[in-house]
N, C-alpha and C positions, 0 to 999 in steps of 0.2 A: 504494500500500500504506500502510495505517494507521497509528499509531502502535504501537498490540497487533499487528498483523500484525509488524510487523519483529521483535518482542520473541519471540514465535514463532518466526519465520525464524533469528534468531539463537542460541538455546535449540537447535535441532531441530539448526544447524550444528555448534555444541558438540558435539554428542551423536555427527554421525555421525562428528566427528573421533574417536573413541573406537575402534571397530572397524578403523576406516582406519589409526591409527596402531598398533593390538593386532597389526594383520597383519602390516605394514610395518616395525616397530620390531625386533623380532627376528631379524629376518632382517641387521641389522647388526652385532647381537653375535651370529651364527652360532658364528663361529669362536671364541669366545670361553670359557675355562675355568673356570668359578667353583666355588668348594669351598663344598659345602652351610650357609648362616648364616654363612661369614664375611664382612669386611666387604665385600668387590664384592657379594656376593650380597644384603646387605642393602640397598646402595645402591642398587643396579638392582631388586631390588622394591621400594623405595618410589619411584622413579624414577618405574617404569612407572607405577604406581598414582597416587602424586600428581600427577606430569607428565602426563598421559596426562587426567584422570579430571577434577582438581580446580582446578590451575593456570589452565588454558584460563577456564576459569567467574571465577575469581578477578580474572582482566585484566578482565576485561568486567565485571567489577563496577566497574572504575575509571572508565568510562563513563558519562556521561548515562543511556544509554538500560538501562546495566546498574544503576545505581542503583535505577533504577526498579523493574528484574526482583530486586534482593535486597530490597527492602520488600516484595514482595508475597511471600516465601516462607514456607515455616513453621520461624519461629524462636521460637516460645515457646517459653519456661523450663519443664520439667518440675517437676510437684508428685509428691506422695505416690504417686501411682499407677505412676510408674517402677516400682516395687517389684514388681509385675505382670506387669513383661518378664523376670525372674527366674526365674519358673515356666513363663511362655509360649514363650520362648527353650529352654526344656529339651523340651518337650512338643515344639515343632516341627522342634526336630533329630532327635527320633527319626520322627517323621512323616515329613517330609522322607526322611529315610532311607529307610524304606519302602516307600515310591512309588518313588525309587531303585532300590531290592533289585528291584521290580516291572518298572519299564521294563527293566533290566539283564538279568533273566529273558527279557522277551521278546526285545531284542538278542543275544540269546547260542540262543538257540532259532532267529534268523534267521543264525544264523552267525557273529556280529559280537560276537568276545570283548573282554572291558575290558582299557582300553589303561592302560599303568603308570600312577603317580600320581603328578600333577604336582607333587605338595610330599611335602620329603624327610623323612622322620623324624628329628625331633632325636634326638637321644642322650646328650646331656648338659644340666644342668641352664641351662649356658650356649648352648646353641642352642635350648634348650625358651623362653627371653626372650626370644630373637631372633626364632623361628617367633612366637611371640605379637605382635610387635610388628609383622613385616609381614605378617603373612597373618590377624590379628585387628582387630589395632589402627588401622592406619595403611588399608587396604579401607573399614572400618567408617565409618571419619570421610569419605576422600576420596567412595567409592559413596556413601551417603549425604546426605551437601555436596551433590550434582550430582544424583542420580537423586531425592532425595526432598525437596532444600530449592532446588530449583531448576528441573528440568524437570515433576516433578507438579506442582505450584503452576500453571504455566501450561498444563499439559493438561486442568486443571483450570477453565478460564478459555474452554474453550474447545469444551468439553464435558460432557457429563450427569458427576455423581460416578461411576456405575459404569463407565462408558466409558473415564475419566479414568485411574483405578484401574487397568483391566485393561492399558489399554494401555501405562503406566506401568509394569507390574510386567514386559508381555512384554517391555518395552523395555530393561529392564532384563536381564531373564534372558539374553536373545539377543546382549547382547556374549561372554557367557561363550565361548560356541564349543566347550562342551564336550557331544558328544552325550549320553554316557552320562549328564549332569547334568540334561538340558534338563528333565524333567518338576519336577522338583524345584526348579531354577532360576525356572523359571514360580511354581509356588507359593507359593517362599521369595519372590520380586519383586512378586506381588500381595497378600501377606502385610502386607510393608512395607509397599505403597503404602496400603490401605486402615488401618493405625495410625496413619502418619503423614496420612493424610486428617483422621482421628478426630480425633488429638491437635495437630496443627498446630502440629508439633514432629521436628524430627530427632533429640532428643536419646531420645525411645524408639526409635526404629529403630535408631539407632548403637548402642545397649546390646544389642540383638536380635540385629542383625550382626554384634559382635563378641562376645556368645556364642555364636553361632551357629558362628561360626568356629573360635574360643578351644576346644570343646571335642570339634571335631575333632581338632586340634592336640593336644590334653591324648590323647587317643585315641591317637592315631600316637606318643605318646611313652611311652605306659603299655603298649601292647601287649605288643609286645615281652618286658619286664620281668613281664608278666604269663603272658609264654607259659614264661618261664626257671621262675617259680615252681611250675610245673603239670608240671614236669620232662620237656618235649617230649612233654604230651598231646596238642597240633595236630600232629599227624604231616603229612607231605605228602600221605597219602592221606585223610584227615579236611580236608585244606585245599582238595584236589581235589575232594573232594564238597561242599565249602560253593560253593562256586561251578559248582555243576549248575543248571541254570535252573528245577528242579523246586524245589530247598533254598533255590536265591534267590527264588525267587516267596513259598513256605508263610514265610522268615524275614519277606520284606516284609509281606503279608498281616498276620501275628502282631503287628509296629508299626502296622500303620494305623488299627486302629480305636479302641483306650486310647488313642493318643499324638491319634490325630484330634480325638477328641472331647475330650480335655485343651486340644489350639490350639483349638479352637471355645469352652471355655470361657471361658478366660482370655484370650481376646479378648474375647466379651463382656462380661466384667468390666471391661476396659480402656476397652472402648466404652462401659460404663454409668458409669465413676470419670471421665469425662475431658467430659463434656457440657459443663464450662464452657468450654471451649476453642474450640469453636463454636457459640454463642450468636446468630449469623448466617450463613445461606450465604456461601458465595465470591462476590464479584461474574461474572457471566459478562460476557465480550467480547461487543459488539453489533455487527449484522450477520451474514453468512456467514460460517462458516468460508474463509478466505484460504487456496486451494489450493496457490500457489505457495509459502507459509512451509512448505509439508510437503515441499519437491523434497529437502533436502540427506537428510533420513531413507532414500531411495531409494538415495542413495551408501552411507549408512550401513547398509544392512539388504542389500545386496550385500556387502560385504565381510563383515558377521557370517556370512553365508552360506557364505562361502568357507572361513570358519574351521569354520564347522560341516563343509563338504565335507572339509576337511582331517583333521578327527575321527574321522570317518565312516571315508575310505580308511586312515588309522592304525587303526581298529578291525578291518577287514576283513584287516589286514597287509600292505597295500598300501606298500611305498616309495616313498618319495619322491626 
């Protein structure tokens, strides 16, 4: 095995340790009671996240052969056009969304109602910094560090750009494990992949991803406050029908195509402001693709699996 073959094989390891540990790791604070944003709760999510995601890549950067793999990533310095994930980031979360709204339509039409939400609503001004800091901030840098300045760069190297891209973004989507998310996940991961191709640079994508996040978060904290001032216009029977698969489909539908065609735009925007940033292609790797550098992805794409089974039988109400 080659030099780029190991660098491959090492990347791809990285990677599957990510599901393997997502599975594995929770199941040791089971027992364990955390009170929503305080401090265990904040430790153990950025735990997860940095440990888990960014750390691993980090050592291996202290390596020779990891040396090598962080010069070849995309760390260029962002110019003027950052400005661009501003609008892009706004247009794709509601897009996002309603591809969401759509899949969630059809899951609920096969039976399979959405399972509670995994992040808790802050409530106060002081857990609203907290939710921003691990489920915005501290995602945004670690997933992006690994998924876009570290493992695309060398999928990249190793296949055509669109290949690189796509498989980059599933690769990404598929740790999530979260069914009800998966379409969205898919397109928010191939979203990234092909900006950070463009701009050859994490630090658009990190802005993407953490408003992408961020204004979720802002959502889950505003709601609430917004339902007090409508003076209990969402009744439980108005809540009940939002989530009929006919009202969840006509809401998605109604995002898809303004917001679509808003991320379609100001993509290309990004892609037309950012052309100095690739002035030459990526070098590709010569020879064959090295089969054996893809084995650990196999450990790794089993256990995303399992996570997705787990989702899956949680959606159906299935115990565990």
């Amino acid at each position: 095995m080659n030099r780029e073959a190991r660098k491959l094989l090492v990347v791809n390891a990285l990677y599957a340790l990510i599901p393997l540990l997502l599975a594995g790791l929770p199941l040791l604070f089971s027992g364990m009671t955390l009170e929503a944003y305080g401090p265990g709760y904040a430790l153990y999510m950025i735990g997860m996240e940095a440990g888990i995601i960014a750390l691993p890549a980090l050592l291996f950067f202290r390596t020779p052969l990891g040396r090598e793999v962080q010069s070849e990533g995309f760390w260029q310095r962002p110019k003027s056009a950052l400005l661009l994930v501003l609008p892009l980031a706004l247009c794709a979360y509601f897009f996002v969304n309603g591809v969401t709204a759509c899949w969630l339509a059809l899951l609920q039409a096969l039976g399979l109602s959405q399972a509670a939400a995994a992040v808790p609503s802050p409530q106060t001004p002081g857990e609203l910094a907290v939710a921003l800091l691990v489920v915005a901030v501290v995602p945004a840098l670690s997933e992006e560090f690994f998924f876009r300045g570290v493992l695309l760069p060398r999928l990249a190297r190793h296949f055509s750009p669109a290949a690189a891209i796509l498989l980059g973004g599933a690769l990404f989507a598929l740790v999530h494990g979260d069914l009800a998310s998966l379409p969205g996940h898919l397109l928010l991961g191939a979203g990234l992949a092909l900006a950070a191709y463009w701009t050859r640079s994490i630090w658009y994508t990190a802005l993407w991803h953490f408003l992408q996040n961020g204004i979720a978060v802002l959502i889950l904290y505003v709601s609430p406050r917004l339902l007090e001032l409508t003076a209990g216009a969402q009744t439980a029977q108005s809540a009940a029908l939002a989530e009929e698969p006919l009202v969840l489909l006509a809401g998605g539908l109604m995002l898809l195509v303004p917001f679509g065609l808003g991320t379609a735009l100001f993509l290309f925007l990004l892609w037309l402001t950012t052309k100095e940033h690739r002035p030459l292609p990526l070098p590709r790797a010569e020879g064959r693709l090295p089969g054996p550098a893809f084995a650990p992805l196999g450990a790794g794409l089993l256990c995303a699996l399992l996570l997705y089974v787990l989702s899956g039988l949680q959606m159906a109400g299935v115990g565990l």
